[in-house]
KEKE-3310 file (N, C-alpha, C; in steps of 0.2 Angstrom, whole numbers, plus 5000, padded with zeros to 4 digits):
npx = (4993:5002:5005:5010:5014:5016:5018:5018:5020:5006:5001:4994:4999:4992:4999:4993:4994:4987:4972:4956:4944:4931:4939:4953:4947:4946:4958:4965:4956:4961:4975:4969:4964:4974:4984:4990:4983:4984:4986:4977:4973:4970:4978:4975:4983:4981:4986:4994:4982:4973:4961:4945:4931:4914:4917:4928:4920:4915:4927:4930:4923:4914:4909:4919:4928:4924:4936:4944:4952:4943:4946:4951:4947:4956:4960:4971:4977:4969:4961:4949:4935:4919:4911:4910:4905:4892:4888:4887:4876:4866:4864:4864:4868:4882:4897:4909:4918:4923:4934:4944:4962:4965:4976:4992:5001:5014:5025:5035:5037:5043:5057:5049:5053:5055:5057:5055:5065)
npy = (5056:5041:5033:5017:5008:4994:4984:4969:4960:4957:4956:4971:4980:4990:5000:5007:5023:5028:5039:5030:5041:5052:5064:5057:5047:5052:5052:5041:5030:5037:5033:5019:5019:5025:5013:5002:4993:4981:4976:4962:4960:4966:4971:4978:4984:4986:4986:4996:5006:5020:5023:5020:5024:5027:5029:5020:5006:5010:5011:4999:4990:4996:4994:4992:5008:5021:5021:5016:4998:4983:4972:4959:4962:4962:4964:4964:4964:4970:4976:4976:4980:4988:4995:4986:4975:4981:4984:4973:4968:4977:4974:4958:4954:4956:4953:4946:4936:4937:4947:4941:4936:4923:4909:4910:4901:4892:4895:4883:4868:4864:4849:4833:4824:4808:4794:4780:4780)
npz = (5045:5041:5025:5017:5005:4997:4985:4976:4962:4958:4970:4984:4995:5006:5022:5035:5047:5057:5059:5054:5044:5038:5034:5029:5021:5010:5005:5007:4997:4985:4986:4984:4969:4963:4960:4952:4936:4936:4947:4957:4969:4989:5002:5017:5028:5045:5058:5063:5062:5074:5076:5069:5061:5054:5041:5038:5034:5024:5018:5017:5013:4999:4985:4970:4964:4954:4938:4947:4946:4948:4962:4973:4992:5007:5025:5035:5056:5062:5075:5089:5083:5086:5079:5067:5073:5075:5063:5060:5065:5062:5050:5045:5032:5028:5026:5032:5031:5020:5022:5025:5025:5012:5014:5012:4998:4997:4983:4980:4989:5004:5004:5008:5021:5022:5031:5030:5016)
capx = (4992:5006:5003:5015:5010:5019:5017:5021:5015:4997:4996:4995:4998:4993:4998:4992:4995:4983:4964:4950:4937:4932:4944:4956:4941:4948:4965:4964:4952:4964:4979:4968:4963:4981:4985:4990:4978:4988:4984:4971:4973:4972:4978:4973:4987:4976:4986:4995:4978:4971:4954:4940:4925:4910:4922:4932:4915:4915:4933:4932:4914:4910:4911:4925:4927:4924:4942:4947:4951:4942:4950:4949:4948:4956:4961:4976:4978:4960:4960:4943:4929:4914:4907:4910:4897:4886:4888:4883:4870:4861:4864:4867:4870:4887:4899:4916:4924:4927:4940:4951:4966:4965:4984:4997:5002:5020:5028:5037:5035:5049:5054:5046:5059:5055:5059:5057:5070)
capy = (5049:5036:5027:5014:5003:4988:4980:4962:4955:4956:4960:4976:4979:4995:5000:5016:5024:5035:5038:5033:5042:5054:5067:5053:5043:5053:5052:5032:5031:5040:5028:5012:5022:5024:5005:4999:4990:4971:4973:4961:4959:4972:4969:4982:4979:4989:4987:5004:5009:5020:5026:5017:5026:5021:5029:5014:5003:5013:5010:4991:4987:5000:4992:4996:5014:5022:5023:5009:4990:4978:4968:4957:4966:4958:4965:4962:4969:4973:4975:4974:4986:4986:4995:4981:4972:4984:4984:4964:4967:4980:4971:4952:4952:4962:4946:4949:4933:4940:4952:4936:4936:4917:4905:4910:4892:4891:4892:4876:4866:4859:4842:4831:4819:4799:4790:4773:4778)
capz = (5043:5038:5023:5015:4999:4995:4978:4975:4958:4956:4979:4985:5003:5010:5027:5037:5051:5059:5060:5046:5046:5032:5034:5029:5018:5000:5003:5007:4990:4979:4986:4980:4961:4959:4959:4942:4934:4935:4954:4958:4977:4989:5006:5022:5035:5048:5062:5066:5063:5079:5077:5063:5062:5049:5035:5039:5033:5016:5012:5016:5010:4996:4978:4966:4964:4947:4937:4947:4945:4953:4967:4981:4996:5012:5031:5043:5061:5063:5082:5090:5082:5090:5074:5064:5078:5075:5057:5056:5068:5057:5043:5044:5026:5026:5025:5035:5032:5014:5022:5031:5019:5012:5017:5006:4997:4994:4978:4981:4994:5005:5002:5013:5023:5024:5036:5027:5014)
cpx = (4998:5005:5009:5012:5016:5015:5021:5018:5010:4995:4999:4994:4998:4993:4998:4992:4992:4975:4959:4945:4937:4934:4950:4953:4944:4955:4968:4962:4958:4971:4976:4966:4969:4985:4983:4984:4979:4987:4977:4967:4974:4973:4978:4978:4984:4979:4989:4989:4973:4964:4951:4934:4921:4912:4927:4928:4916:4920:4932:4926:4911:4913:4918:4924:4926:4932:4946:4947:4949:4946:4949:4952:4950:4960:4968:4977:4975:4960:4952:4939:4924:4911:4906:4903:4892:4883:4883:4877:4864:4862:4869:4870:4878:4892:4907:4921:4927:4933:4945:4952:4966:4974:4987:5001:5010:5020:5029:5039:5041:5049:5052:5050:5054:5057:5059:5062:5077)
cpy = (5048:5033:5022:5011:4999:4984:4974:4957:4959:4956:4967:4976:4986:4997:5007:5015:5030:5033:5036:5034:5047:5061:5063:5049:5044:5052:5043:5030:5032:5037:5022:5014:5022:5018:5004:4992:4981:4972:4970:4959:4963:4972:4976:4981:4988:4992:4992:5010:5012:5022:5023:5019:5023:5023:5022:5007:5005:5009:5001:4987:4990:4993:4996:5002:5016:5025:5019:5001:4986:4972:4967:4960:4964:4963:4962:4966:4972:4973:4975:4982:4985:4991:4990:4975:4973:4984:4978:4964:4970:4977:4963:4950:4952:4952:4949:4944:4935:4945:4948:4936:4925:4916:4907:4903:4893:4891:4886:4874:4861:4852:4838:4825:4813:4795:4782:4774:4778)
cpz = (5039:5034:5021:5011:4998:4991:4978:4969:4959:4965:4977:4993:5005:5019:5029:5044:5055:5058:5052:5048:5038:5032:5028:5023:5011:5000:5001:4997:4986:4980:4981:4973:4959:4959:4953:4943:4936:4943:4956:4966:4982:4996:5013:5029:5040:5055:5068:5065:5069:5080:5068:5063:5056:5041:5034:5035:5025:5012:5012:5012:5004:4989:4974:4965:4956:4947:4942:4946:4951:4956:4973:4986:5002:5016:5035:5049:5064:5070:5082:5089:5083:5084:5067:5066:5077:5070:5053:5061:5066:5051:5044:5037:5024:5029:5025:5032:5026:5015:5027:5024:5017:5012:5012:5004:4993:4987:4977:4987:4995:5004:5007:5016:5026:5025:5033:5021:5015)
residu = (UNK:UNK:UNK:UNK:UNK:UNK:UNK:UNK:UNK:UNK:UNK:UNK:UNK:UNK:UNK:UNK:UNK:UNK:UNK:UNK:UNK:UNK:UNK:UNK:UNK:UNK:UNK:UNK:UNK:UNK:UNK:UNK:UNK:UNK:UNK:UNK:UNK:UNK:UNK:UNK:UNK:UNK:UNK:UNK:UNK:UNK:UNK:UNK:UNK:UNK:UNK:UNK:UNK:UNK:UNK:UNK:UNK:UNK:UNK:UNK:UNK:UNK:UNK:UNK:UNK:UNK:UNK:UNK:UNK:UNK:UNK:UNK:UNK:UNK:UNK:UNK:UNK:UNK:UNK:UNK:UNK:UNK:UNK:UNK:UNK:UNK:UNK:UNK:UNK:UNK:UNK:UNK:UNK:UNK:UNK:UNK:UNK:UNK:UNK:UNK:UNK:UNK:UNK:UNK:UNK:UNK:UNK:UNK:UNK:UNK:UNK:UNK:UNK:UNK:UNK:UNK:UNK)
# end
């Protein structure tokens, strides 16, 4: 397994390469424990990811770990998991859209050209 971490401010964008499962499940873990404290966003880019077993569920759904900082937890890349299906069908409660990353809103925003001036 590949991982890569990219810090930006207060994101954190982990990107991995290879299977999760729980082989894989402590290593991942002990990536997001070691994230400085000021990271409060923690992004999943998933999509070199080849195989997701229900270690995959753990890492994305468990609550904060102990000895780490709490942080919203969001997804990119997610190809189609059919244990994610299975996931909400056993349990309607489990709430996916939490892990769509919300639109990033420009610092400043181009100017806007008008036509009547």
């Amino acid at each position: 397994m590949y991982i890569t971490t990219t810090i930006d401010g207060s994101r954190a964008r982990i990107s991995l390469d290879g299977e999760i499962d729980f082989h894989t499940l402590p290593l991942l873990r002990a990536v997001t424990v070691s994230l400085q404290a000021c990271v409060a966003e923690l992004l999943w880019d998933l999509e070199a990811a080849t195989f997701m077993d229900i270690a995959g569920l753990h890492l994305l759904f468990d609550p904060t770990l102990p000895g780490s900082s709490p942080r919203r937890t969001t997804v990119t890349g997610l190809g189609p998991q059919p244990l994610l299906t299975l996931a909400t069908d056993l349990n309607p409660n489990i709430d996916l859209m939490r892990l769509i990353p919300a639109p990033v809103t420009p610092s400043c925003a181009p100017p806007v050209h008008d036509p009547a001036r």
